[in-house]
N, C-alpha and C positions, 0 to 999 in steps of 0.2 A: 561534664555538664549533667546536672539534673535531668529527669525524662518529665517531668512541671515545666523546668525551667526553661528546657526545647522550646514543648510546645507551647510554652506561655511566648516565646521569641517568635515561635512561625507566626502566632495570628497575630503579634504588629506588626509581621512584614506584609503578611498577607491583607490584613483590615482596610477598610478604604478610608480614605484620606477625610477627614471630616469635613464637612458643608462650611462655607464661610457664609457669615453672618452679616447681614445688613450693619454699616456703617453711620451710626445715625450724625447728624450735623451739630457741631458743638455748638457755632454760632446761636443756629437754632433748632432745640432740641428735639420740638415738636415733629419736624419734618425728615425724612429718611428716602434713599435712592429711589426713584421712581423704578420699576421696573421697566421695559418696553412692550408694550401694546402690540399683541398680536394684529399685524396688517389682513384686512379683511379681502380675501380675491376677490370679490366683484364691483375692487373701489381699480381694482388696473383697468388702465383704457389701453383702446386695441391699437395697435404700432401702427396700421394702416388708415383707419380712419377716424381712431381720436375721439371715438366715442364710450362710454361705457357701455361693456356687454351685458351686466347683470342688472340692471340701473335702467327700466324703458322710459322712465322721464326725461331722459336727454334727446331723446327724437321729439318732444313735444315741448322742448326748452323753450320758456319766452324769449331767450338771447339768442334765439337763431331765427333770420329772416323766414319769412311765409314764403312757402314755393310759391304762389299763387301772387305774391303782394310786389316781388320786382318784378313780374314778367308786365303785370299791369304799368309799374313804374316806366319801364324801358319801352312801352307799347305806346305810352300817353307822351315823353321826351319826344320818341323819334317820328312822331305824329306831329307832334309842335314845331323840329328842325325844319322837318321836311315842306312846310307850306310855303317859309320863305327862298328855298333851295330849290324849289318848282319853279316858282315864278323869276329866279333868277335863268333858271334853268331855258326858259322861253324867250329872256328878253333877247334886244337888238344889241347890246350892250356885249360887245366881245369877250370883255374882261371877266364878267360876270359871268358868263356862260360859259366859258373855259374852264372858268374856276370850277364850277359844280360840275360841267361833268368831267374832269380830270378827278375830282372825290369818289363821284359816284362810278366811274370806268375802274377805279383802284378795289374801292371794298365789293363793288359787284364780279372783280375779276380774279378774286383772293377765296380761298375757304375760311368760313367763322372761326374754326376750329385751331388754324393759323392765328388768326387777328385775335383771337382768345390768348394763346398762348404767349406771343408777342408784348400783347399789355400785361399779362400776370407775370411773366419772366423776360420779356428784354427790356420793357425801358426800364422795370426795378433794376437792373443791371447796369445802367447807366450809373456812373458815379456824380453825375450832374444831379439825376434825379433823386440820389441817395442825401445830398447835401442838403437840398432846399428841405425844409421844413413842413411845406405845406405838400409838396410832392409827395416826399417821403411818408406823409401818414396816407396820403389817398394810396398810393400804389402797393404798399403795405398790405393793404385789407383785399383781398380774396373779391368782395361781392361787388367792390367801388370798381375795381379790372373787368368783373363779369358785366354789368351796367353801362361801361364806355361800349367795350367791344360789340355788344348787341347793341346797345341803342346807333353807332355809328352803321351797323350792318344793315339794320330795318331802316333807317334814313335812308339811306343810297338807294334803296329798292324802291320805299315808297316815295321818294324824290322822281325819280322816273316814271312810277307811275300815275300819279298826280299831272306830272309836268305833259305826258302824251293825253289826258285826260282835258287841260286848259288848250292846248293845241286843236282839241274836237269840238271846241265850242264852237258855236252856229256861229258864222260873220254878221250874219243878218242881224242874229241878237249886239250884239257890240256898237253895229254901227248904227241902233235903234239904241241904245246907250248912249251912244256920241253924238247923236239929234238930240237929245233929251237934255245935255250940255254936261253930262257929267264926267269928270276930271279922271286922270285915270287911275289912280290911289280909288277912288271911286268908285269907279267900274269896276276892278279885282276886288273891293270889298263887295258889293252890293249886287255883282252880278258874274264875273266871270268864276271868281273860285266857288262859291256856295253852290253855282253847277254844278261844277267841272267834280266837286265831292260828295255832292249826290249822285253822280251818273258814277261814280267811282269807286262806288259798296261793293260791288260783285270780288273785283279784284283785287280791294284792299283786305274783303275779310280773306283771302286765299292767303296773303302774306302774313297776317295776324294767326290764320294756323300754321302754315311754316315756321314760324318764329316759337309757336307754339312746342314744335317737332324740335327745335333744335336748342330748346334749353335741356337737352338731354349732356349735353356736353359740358356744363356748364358744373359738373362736380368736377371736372379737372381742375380749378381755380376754389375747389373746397369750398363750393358752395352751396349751401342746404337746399336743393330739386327735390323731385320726386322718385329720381332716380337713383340720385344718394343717398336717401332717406329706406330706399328697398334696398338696395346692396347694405347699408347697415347692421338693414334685420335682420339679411341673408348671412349675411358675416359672423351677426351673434347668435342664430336660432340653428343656421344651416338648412332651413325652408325654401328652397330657391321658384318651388312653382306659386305658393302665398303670398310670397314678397314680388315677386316681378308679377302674380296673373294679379295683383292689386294696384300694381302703379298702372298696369298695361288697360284697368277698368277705371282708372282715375284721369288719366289720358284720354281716353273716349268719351268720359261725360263732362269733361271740360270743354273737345270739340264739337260735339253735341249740343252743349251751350251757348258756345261760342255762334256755331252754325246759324242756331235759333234767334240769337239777339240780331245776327246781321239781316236775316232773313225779316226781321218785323222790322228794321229801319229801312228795307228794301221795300217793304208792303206801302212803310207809312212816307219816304220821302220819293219813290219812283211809279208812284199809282197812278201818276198824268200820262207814265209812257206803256203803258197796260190799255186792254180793249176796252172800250169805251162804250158801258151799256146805253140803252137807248131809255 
């Protein structure tokens, strides 16, 4: 062999293999292989909480509930249960009174945190409830499970306290009622509960902030709080004294608020039972 011919041999064995060529489409000749699209990291969401890390608009996504917007939802529900669950709570009526407080001895005797998890993951575990259709989409959704379980928890408490509240009404008042000739649907509108829920601000706003305190729990059921909302940032920033000393300052001026509002409904419907200037 030639010493050309060698070295003319080593460099196609050696040469690299030549690039293959886009393929273009006979069909249509205009068009040719799309490449693939370099995937962008800060479009990955985090394994834990499903948010984007790179991306701060998803903490302020119009498709996630308002911390602030169900706790009023579940405050205003379990406000409404509870007035006819009070006065069942007092009546003569055994049935009736068994009933509420065999409810309200259960969810008062349970921790939230329990009754939370319960409605997010046992009765969706039911295969009853998996079948029905309308079950199936409530039990489904994270915030629909957060909403039962508080608003049944805040019932039960303010059922009881409402109900020892109608029990302290004056007898004098009632049966200054019952001269007067009014019926007793009557009397509970027009004079015993409208007391019994004004003399009843002190210790319903104490539950209102309790309720306050214990939607902290309530990211277990993947529910946009304020406390999901910090662990988030903490997860993508790794800020852990920013992100928690700003929920821990959004938590106190929401009590603070709260405090204040109950405080002027205290000024303006308990000012008959204050000293009376001269």
């Amino acid at each position: 062999m030639r010493p050309k011919e060698a070295i003319a041999g080593t460099r196609r064995i050696c040469s690299r293999p030549p690039r293959r060529r886009l393929k273009k489409n006979t069909a249509n000749p205009d068009t040719t292989q799309a490449t693939p699209k370099r995937r962008n990291p800060c479009s990955k969401s985090s394994r834990n909480t499903g948010a984007t890390i790179c991306s701060p608009t998803v903490i302020a996504s119009p498709a996630l509930p308002s911390p602030c917007g169900w706790l009023v939802v579940l405050i205003v529900l379990g406000f409404c249960l509870s007035i006819p669950l009070s006065v069942a709570r007092v009546l003569k009526n055994k049935f009736l009174s068994c009933g509420a407080w065999v409810y309200t001895y259960i969810f008062r005797g349970t921790p939230l945190y329990v009754q939370l998890l319960f409605c997010y993951t046992g009765l969706y575990s039911l295969q009853v409830v998996r079948d029905h259709v309308l079950l199936n989409e409530f039990f489904r959704d994270g915030i629909h499970c957060t909403l039962l379980a508080f608003t049944l928890n805040t019932c039960a408490y303010t059922t009881e306290i409402f109900a020892e509240a109608i029990r302290a009404t004056p007898y004098g008042e009632i049966e200054a009622a019952r001269t007067y000739g009014m019926s007793s649907f009557t009397l509970y509108r027009r004079m015993i509960l409208p007391s019994a829920l004004c003399r009843v601000l002190p210790y319903y706003s104490n539950e209102v902030i309790l309720m306050l305190h214990a939607t902290t729990v309530a990211f277990t059921a993947t529910v946009s709080d304020i406390l999901k909302i910090a662990h988030d940032v903490n997860s993508a920033t790794y800020q852990s004294f920013q992100a928690f000393g700003i929920a821990t300052l959004l938590y106190l001026c929401i009590s603070f608020a709260l405090v204040w509002l109950f405080r002027r409904a205290e000024y303006r419907w308990l000012a008959y039972l204050g000293p009376q200037g001269k």
